[in-house]
KEFIMI-987609 format. One record per residue (C-alpha): residue number from 0; residue in three letters; chain; x, z, y. Coordinates in steps of 0.001 Angstrom, whole numbers, plus 500000, padded with zeros to 6 digits. Each point is the difference from the previous one (the first is absolute). Layout:
nr->NUM&rest->ALA&kette->A&c1->X&c3->Z&c2->Y .
...
This chain:
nr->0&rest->UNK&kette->A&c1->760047&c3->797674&c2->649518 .
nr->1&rest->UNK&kette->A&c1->499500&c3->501681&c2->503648 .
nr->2&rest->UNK&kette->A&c1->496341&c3->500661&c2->498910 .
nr->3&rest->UNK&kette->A&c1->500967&c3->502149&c2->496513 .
nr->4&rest->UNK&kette->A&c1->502300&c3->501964&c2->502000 .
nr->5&rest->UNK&kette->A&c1->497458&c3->500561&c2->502291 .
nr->6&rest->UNK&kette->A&c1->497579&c3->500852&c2->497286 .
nr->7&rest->UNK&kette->A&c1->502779&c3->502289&c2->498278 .
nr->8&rest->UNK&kette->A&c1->500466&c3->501966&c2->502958 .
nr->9&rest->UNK&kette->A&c1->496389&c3->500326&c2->500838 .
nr->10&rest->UNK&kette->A&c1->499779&c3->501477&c2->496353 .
nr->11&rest->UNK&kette->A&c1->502892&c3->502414&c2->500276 .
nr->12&rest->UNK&kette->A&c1->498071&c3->501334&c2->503412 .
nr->13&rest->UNK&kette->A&c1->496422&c3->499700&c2->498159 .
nr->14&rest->UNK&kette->A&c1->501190&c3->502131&c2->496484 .
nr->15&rest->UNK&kette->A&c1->500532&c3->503403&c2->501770 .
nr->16&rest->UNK&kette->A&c1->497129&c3->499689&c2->501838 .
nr->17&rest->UNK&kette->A&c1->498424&c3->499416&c2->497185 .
nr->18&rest->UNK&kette->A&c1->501193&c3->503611&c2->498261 .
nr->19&rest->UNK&kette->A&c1->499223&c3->501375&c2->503201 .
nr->20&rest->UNK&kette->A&c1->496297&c3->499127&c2->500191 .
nr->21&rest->UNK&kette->A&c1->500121&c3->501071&c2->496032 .
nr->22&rest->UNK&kette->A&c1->501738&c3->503889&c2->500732 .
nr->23&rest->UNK&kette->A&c1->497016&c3->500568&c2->502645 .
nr->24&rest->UNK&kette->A&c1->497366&c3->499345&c2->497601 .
nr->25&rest->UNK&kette->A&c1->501381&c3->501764&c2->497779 .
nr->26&rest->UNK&kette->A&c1->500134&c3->503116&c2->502398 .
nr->27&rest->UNK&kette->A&c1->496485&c3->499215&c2->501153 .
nr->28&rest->UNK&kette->A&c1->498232&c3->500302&c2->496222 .
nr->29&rest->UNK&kette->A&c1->502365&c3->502967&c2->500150 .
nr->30&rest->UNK&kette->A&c1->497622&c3->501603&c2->502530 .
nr->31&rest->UNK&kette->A&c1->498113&c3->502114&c2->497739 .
nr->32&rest->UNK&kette->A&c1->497496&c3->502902&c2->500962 .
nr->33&rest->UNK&kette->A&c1->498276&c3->502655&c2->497907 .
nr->34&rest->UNK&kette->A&c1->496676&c3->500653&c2->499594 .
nr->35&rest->UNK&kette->A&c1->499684&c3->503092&c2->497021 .
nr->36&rest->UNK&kette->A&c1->501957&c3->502861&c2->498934 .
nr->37&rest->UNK&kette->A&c1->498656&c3->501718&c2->496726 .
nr->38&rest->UNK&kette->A&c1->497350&c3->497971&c2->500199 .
nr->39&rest->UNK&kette->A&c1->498903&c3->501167&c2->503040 .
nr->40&rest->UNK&kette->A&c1->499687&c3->497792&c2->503654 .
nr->41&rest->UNK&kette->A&c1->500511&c3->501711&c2->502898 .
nr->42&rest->UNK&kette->A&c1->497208&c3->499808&c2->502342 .
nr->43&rest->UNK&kette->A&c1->497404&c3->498208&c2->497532 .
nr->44&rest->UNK&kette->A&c1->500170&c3->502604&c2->497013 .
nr->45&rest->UNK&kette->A&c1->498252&c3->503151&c2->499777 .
nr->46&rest->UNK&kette->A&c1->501129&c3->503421&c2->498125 .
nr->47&rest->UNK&kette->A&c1->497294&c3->500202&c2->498071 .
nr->48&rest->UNK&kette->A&c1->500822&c3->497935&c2->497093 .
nr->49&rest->UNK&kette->A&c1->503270&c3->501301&c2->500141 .
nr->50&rest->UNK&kette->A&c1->499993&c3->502553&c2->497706 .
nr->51&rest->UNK&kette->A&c1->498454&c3->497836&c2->497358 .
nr->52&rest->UNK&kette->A&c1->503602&c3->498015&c2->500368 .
nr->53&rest->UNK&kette->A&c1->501695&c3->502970&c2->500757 .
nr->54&rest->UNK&kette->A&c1->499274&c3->502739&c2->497570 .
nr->55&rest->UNK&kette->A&c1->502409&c3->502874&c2->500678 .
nr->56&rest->UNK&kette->A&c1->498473&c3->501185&c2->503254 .
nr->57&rest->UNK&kette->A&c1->502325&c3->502878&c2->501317 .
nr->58&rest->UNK&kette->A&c1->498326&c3->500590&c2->503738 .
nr->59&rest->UNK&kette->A&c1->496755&c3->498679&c2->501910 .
nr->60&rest->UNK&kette->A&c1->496735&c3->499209&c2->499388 .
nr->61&rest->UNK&kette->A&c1->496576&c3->499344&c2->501532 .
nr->62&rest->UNK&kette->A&c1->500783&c3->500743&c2->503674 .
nr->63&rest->UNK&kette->A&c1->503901&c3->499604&c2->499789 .
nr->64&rest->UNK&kette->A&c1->501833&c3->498098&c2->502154 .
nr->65&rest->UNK&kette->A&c1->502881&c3->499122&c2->497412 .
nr->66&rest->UNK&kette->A&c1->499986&c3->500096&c2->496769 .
nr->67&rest->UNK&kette->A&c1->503325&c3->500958&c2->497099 .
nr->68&rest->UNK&kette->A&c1->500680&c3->498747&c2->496566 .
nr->69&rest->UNK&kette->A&c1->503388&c3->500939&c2->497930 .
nr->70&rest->UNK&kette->A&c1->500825&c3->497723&c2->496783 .
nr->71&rest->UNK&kette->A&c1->502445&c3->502932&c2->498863 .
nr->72&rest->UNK&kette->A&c1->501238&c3->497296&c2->497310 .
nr->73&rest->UNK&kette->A&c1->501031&c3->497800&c2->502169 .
nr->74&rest->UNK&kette->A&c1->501461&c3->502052&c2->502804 .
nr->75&rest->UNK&kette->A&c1->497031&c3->498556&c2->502134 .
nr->76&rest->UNK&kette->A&c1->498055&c3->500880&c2->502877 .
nr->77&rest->UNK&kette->A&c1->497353&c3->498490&c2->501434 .
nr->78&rest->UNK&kette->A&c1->498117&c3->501074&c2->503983 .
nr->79&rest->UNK&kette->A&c1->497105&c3->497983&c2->500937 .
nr->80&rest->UNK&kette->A&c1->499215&c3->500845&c2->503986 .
nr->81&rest->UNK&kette->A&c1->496401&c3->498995&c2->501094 .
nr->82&rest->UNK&kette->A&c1->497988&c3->499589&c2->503434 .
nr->83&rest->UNK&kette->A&c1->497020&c3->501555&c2->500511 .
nr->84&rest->UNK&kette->A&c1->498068&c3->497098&c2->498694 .
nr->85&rest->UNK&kette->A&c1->501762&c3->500518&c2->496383 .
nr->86&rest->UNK&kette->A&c1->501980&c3->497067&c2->499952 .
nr->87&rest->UNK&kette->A&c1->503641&c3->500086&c2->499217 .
nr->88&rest->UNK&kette->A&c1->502021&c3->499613&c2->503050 .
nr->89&rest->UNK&kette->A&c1->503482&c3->500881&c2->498038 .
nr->90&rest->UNK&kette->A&c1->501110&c3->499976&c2->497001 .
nr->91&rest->UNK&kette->A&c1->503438&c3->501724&c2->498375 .
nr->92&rest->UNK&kette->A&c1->501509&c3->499816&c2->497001 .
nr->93&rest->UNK&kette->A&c1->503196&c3->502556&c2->499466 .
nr->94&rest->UNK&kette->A&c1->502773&c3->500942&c2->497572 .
nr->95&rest->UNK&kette->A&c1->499714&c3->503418&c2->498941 .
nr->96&rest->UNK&kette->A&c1->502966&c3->502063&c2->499071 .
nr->97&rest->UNK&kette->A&c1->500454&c3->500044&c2->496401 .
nr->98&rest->UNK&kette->A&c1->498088&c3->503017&c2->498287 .
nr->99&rest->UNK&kette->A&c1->500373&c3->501309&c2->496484 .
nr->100&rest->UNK&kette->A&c1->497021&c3->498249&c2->498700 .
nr->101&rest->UNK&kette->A&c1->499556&c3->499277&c2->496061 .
nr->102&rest->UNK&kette->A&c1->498630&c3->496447&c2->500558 .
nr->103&rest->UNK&kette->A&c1->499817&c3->497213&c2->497351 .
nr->104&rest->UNK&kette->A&c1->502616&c3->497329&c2->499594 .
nr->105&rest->UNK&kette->A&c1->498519&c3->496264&c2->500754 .
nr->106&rest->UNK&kette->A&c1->497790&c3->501224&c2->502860 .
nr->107&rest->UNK&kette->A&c1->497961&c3->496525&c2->501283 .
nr->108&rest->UNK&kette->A&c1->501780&c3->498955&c2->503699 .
nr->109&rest->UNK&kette->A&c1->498833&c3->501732&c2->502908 .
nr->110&rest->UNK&kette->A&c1->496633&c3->498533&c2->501672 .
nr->111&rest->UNK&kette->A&c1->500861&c3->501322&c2->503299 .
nr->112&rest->UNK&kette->A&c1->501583&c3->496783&c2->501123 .
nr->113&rest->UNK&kette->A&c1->499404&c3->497448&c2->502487 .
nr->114&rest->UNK&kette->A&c1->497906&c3->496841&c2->499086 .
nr->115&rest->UNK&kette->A&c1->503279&c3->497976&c2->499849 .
nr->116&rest->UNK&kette->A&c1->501225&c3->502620&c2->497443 .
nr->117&rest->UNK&kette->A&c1->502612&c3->502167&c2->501841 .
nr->118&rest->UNK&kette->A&c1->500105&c3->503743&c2->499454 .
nr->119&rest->UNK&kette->A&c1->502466&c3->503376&c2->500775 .
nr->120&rest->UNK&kette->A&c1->503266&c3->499593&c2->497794 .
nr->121&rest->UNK&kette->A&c1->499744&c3->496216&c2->500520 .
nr->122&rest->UNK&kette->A&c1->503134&c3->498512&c2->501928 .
nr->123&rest->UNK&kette->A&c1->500094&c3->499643&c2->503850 .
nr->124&rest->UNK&kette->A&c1->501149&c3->496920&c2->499455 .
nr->125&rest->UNK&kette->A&c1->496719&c3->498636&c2->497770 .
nr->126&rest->UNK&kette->A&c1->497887&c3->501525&c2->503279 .
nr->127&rest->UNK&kette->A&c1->501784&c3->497298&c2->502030 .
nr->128&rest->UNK&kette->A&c1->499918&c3->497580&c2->497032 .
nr->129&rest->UNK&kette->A&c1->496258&c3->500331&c2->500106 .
nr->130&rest->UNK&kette->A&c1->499046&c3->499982&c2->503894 .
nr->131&rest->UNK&kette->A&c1->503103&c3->499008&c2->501608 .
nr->132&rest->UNK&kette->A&c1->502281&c3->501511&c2->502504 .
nr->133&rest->UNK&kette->A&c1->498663&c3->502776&c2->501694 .
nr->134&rest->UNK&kette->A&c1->498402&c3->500261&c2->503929 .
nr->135&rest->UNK&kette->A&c1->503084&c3->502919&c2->500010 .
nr->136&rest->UNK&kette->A&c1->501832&c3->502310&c2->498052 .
nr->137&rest->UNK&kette->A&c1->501067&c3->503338&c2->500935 .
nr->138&rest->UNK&kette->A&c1->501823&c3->502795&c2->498920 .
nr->139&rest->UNK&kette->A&c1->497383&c3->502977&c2->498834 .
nr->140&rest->UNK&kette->A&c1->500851&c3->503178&c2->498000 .
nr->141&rest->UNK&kette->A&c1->497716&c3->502368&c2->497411 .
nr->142&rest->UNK&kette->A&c1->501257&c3->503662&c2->498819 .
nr->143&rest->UNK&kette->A&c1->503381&c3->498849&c2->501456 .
nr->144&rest->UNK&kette->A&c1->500639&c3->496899&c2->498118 .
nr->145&rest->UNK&kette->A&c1->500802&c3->497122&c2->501637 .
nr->146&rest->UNK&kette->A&c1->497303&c3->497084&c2->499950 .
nr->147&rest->UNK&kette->A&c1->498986&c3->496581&c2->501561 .
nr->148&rest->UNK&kette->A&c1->496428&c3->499014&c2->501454 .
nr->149&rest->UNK&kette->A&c1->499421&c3->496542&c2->499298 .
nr->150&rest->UNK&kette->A&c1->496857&c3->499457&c2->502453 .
nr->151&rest->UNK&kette->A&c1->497560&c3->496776&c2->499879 .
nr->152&rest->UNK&kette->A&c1->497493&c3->499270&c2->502238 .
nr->153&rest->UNK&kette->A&c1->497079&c3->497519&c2->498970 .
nr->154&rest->UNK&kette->A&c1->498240&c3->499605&c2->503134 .
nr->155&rest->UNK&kette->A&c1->500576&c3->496247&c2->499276 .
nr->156&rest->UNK&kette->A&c1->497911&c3->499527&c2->497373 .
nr->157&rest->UNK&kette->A&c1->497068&c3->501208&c2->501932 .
nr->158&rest->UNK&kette->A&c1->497365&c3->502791&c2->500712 .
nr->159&rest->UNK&kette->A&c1->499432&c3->499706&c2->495965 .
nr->160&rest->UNK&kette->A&c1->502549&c3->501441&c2->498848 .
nr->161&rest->UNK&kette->A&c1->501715&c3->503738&c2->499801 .
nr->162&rest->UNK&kette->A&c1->502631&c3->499305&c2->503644 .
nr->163&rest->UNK&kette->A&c1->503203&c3->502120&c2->498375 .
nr->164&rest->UNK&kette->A&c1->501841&c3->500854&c2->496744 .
nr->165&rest->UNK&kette->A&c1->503047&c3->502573&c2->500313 .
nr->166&rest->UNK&kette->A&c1->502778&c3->499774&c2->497039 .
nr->167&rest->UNK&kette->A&c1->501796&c3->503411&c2->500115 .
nr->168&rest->UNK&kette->A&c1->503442&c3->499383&c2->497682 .
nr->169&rest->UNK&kette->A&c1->502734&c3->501361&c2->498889 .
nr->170&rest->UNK&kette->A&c1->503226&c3->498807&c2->501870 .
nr->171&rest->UNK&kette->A&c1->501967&c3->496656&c2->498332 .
nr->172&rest->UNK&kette->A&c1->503264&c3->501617&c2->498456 .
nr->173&rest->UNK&kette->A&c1->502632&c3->498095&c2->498753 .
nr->174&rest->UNK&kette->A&c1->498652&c3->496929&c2->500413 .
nr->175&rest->UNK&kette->A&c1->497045&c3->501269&c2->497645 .
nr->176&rest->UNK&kette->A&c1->495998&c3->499407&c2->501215 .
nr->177&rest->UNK&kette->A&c1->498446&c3->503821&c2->501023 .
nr->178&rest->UNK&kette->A&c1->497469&c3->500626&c2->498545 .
nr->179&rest->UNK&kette->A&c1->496068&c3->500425&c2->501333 .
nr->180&rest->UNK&kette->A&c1->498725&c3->503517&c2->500533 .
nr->181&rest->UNK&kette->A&c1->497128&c3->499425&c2->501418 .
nr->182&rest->UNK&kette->A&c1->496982&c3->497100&c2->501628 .
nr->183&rest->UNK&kette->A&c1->497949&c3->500755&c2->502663 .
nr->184&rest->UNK&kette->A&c1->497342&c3->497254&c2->500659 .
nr->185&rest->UNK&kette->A&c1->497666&c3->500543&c2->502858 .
nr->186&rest->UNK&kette->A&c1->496884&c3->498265&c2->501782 .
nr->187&rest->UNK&kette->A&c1->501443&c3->500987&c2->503163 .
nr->188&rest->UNK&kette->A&c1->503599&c3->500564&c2->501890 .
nr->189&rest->UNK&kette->A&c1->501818&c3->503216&c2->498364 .
């Protein structure tokens, strides 16, 4: 009888360790980093092939630093930065104020996303779905709105990989998710 109490006990103490060990793998696979943004990688990409991808060139060209695309339909913008080299070092995906465009109903979803599928007008809340809990968060402001900079570093994952993704969002209001106004992913600290 002494022995099943024993063993009872040792379970109760065991269980919750148990859930414990379960919670931090869970958080672990949660640790995930981003390679692309519009199909571009920071840092291994170059802007040449991006207007093939990226049709509506605005600004830049041969010799340009950055580079500009607007998807007026979509209240899009897109600004590609690169090094002297011509590979991307950052790449930035915006909302653009609503304009009186005539566009067609049913327009296909926006390709200027990251490769695990979040874009502007997505929820703050699916950013931290997808990679987690932020390194910080800080208040930020654009055109005197009120925002928050949800900032990820991915020095972790190694020298492979673009190091930071900022997620500039509208402020959580009555206990609603903001809402994603723009990604900035970069090969090297913003």
């Amino acid at each position: 009888m002494r022995l099943l109490a024993g063993l009872s006990w040792a379970l109760v103490l065991w269980v919750p360790t148990l859930g414990a060990q379960r919670a931090q793998r869970l958080a672990v696979a949660k640790h995930v980093n981003e390679l692309a943004l519009a199909g571009m990688r920071p840092g291994r990409s170059t802007v040449t092939n991006a207007p093939v991808r990226h049709t509506e060139l605005v600004k830049g060209g041969r010799g340009e630093s950055e580079y500009h695309w607007d998807n007026v339909c979509r209240h899009e913008t897109l600004t590609v930065a690169t090094q002297a080299d011509g590979k991307v070092s950052e790449v930035r995906v915006s909302k653009l104020p609503a304009r009186g465009t005539d566009c067609t109903d049913g327009l296909p979803a926006s390709r200027w996303r990251t490769s695990h599928g979040l874009g502007v007008y997505d929820s703050a809340a699916r950013a931290v779905e997808i990679y987690g809990e932020p390194n910080s968060r800080s208040p930020s402001s654009r055109d005197g709105q009120r925002l928050e900079l949800l900032y990820y570093a991915f020095d972790w994952a190694g020298p492979d990989v673009p190091q930071v993704m900022e997620v500039l969002c509208t402020v959580e209001q009555g206990g609603k998710s903001g809402r994603i106004v723009e990604i900035t992913l970069a090969a090297s600290s913003l």
